[in-house]
Structures are given as structure tokens and as C-alpha cells.
C-alpha positions as CSV (number, residue, x, y, z in Angstrom):
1,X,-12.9,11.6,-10.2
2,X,-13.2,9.9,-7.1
3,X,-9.9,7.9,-7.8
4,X,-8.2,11.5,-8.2
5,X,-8.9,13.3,-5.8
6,X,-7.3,10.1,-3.9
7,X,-4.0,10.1,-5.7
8,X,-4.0,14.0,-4.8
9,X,-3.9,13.0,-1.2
10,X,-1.6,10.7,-1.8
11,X,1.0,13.2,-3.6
12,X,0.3,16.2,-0.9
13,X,0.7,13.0,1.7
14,X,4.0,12.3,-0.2
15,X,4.9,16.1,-0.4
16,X,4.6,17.1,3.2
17,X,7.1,14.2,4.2
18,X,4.7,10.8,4.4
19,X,6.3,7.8,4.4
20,X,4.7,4.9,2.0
21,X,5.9,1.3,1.8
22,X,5.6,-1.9,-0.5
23,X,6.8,-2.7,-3.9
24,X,4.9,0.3,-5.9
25,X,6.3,2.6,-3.7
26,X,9.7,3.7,-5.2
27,X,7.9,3.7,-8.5
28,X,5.3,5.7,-7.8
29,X,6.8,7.6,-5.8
30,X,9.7,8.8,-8.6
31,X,6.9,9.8,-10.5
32,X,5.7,12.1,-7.7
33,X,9.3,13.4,-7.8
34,X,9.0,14.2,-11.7
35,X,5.8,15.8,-11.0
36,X,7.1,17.9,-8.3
37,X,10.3,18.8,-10.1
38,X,7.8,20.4,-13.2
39,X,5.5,22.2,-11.3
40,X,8.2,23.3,-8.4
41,X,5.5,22.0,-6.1
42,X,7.8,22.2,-2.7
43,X,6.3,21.9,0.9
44,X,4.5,25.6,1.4
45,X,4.2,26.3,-2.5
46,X,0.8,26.4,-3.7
47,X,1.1,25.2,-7.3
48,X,-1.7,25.3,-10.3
49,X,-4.1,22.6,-8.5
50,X,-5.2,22.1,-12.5
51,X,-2.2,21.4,-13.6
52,X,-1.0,18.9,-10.6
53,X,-4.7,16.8,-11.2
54,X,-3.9,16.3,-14.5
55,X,-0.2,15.6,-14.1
56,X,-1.4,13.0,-11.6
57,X,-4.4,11.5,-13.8
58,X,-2.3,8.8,-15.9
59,X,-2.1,7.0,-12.2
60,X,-5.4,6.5,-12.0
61,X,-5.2,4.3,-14.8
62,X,-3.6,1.8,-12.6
63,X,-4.6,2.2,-9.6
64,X,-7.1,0.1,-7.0
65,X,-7.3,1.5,-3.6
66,X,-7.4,-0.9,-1.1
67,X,-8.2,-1.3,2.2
68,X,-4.6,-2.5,3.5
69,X,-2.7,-1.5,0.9
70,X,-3.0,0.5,-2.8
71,X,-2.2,-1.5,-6.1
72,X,-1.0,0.4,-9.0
73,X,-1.6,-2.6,-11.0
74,X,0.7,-3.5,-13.4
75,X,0.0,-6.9,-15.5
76,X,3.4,-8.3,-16.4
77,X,4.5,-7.9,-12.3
78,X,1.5,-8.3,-10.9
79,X,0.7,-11.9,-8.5
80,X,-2.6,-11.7,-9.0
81,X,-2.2,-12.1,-13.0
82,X,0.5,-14.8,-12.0
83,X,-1.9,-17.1,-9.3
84,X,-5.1,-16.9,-11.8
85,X,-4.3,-18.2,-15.2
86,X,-7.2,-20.6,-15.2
87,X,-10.3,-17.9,-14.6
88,X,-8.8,-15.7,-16.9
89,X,-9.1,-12.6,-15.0
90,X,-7.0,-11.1,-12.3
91,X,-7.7,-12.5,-9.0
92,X,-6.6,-10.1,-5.6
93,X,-5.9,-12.7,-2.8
94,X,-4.9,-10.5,0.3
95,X,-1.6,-12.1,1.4
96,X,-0.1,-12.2,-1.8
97,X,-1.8,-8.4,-2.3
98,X,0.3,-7.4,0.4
99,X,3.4,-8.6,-0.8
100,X,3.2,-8.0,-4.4
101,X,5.3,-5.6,-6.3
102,X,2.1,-3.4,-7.4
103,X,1.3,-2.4,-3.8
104,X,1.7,0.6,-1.6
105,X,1.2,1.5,2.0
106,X,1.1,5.0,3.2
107,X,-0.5,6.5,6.4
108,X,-3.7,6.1,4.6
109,X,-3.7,2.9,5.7
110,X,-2.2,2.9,9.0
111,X,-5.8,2.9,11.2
112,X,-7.4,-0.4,9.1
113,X,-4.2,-2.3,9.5
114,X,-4.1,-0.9,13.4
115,X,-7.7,-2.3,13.3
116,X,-6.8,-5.6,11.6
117,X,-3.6,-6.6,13.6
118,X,-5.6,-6.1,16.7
119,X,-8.8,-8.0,15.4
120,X,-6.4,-10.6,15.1
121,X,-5.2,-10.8,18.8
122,X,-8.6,-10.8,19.9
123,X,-9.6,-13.6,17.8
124,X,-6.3,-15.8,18.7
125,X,-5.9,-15.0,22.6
126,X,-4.8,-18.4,23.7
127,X,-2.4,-20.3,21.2
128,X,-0.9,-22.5,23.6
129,X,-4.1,-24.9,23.5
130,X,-3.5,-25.2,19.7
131,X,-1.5,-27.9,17.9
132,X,2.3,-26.4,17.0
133,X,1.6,-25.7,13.6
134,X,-1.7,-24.4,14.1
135,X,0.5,-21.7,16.5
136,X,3.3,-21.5,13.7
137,X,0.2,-20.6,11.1
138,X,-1.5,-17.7,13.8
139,X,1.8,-16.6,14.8
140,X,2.9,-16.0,11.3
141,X,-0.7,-14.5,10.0
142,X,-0.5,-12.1,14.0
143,X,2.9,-11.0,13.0
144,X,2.3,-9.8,9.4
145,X,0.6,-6.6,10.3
146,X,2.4,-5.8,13.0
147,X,5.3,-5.3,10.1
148,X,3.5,-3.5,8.0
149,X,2.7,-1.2,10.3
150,X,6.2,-1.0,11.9
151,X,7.5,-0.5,7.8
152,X,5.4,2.6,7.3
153,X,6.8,3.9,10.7
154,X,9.8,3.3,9.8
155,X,10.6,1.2,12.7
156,X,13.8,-1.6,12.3
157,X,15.1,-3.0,9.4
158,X,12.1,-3.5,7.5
159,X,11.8,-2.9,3.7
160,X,11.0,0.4,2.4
């Protein structure tokens, strides 16, 4: 139920013009499209709230909220499955979580990734006493939610 309700907040999210990101995103959000287009669910149309939760239900088959990001896990694309033949199982490792073709970034996410880029700087404030790859490393790992965040803002040239 739980799961649900989430993916409803997602859709309504999606409905009133919210932005979402990552390598699930198109997918997920053609099917909001499909949905949309059956029920006539348009910005400032109340639609059968019934109907909607079970048009959106198959999605919760898939999905695994996350903190920074939303997979809508899917085996045969999925890193995870890729990176952890030898246990057998699954295996979410956030880097690659981020950048895999299962996951999706709305607003939802926007305060933790806010809260996670800035943990960050805190924890790295003085590179220049580091060894250079050491800064490479923390400059690379700094910058990675700093362009998530600008990708779900729409800001540059990032991916959508």
C-alpha cells in the first residue's frame, strides 16, 4: 500500500509539471502518459482516484524507493544484477545506483541530495593538504550531487 500511495505522488508530481531525471525516467514516465491519456487525468481534472491506483499498481512491482534516487528495477538492465554474479542476489551499490538505467530522480529527492552534497563539503573542507589523486577522488565524489541536483532543475546541459 505503502509503495502506492508513493507512486501516486509520483504521477500527481509528474502531472502538475515535476521534473524527474535518470535512466527510468522516460520509461516511466511514458507510462504516466498512457495512464493519463485513458483516464483524461489533465492538470485541474479530478479523475476516479480508484481507477488511477490501480492503473498505477503494476509499478509497484518494480519499484524500490530510495533515498537519492527511485529504482524501477528491471533485471536484464539493471547494474546491480550485472556487479553481483557471485552472491547471487542483486546488490545496490550507491554510485552505480545513481547511474543505472533503473533509476529516477524527481523533486522527491531534491532535500536528501541537498543534504548529502553539503555533508560532503563539510566533511572535505580543505583538499589542498591531500595528495592529487586523493583531491581528483573528493572532487569527483563533491561534484556528483551537485549534478544531480542541477539535472532535476533543469540547469545546463545535463541529461534528462
Amino acid at each position: 500500500m505503502a509503495k502506492l500511495d508513493y507512486v501516486e505522488d509520483l504521477f500527481h508530481d509528474w502531472n502538475e509539471g515535476g521534473r524527474s531525471v535518470g535512466g527510468a525516467a522516460q520509461r516511466v514516465e511514458e507510462e504516466f502518459d498512457r495512464i493519463r491519456a485513458e483516464i483524461g487525468d489533465l492538470p485541474g481534472v479530478v479523475s476516479s482516484p480508484t481507477r488511477l491506483r490501480a492503473m498505477l499498481k503494476h509499478l509497484t512491482r518494480t519499484l524500490h524507493p530510495g533515498m537519492l534516487n527511485d529504482c524501477f528495477h528491471q533485471a536484464e538492465t539493471a547494474v546491480c544484477n550485472k556487479r553481483a554474479k557471485s552472491l547471487g542476489r542483486p546488490l545496490s551499490m550507491l554510485s552505480m545506483c545513481l547511474q543505472c538505467p533503473n533509476s529516477r530522480r524527481s523533486a522527491v529527492h531534491l532535500p536528501r541530495l541537498l543534504h548529502a552534497r553539503d555533508q560532503a563539503r563539510q566533511d572535505f573542507p580543505d583538499l589542498d593538504a591531500l595528495p592529487h589523486l586523493q583531491q581528483i577522488a573528493i572532487t569527483e565524489h563533491l561534484s556528483s550531487p551537485t549534478r544531480l541536483i542541477a539535472e532535476i532543475h533543469d540547469e545546463g546541459d545535463g541529461p534528462a
